[in-house]
TORBAMI-353414 format. One line per field, with one value per residue (C-alpha): x, y, z; residue number from 1. Coordinates in nm, 2 decimals, m for minus. Each point is the difference from the previous one (the first is absolute). Layout:
X = (X  ...)
Y = (Y  ...)
Z = (Z  ...)
i = (NUM  ...)
//
This chain:
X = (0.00  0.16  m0.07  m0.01  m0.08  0.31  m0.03  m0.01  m0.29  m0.27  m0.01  m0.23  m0.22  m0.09  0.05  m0.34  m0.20  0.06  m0.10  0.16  m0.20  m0.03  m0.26  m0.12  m0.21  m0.06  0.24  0.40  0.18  0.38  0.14  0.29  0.17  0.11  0.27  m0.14  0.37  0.13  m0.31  0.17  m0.28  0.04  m0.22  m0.12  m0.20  m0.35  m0.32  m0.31  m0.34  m0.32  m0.18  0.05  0.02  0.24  0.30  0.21  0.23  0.33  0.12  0.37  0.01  m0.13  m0.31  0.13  0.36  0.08  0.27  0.01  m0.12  0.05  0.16  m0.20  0.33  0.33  0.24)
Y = (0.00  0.32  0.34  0.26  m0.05  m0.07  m0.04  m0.37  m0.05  0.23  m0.03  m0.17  0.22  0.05  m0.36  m0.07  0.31  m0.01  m0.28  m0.10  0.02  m0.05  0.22  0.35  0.03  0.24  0.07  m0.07  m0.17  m0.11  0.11  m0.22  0.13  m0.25  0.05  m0.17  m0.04  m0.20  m0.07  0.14  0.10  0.26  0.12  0.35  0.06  0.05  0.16  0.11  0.04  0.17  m0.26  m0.28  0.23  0.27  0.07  m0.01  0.20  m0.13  0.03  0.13  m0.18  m0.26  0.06  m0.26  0.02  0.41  m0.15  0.20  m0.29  0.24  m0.35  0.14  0.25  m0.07  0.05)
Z = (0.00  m0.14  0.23  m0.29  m0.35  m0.23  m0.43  0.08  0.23  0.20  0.36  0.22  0.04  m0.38  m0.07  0.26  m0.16  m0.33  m0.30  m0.31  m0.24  m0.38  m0.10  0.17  0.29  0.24  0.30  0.01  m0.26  m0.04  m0.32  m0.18  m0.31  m0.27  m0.22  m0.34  m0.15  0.32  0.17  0.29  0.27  0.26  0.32  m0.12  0.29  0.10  m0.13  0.18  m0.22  0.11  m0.22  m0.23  m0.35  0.18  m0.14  0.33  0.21  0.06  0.31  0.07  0.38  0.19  0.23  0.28  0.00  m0.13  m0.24  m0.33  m0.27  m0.32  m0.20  m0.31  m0.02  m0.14  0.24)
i = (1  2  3  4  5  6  7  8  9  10  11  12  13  14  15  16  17  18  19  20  21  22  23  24  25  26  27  28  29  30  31  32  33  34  35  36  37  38  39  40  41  42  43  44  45  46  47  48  49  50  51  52  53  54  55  56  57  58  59  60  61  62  63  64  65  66  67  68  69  70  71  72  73  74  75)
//
């Protein structure tokens, strides 16, 4: 069990709350970005939706641990 969220994993606290899921719904989301050339996949983070047909917010830190989780960015 990790205490802050790294680019590998999310911590515990987003791990209980939050659903992988394949399609949209409503709530908080992980996001993983594929690279089509490798197929090299990557935690991007996590998106919250008002409702299933929402576009999203991304957000730049996690709610449960404070750890910044902009992995979307290049560093």
């Amino acid at each position: 069990m990790n205490k802050k969220c790294t680019k590998e994993e999310s911590c515990f606290g987003v791990q209980e709350i939050v659903q992988i899921a394949t399609g949209r719904y409503k709530g908080l989301q992980h996001v993983h970005l594929t690279n089509m050339k490798t197929g090299v996949s990557r935690y991007a983070g996590i998106i919250y939706r008002k409702h299933a047909t929402d576009k999203g917010t991304m957000l730049n830190f996690c709610p449960w641990c404070g750890e910044s989780i902009k992995f979307w960015e290049e560093k």
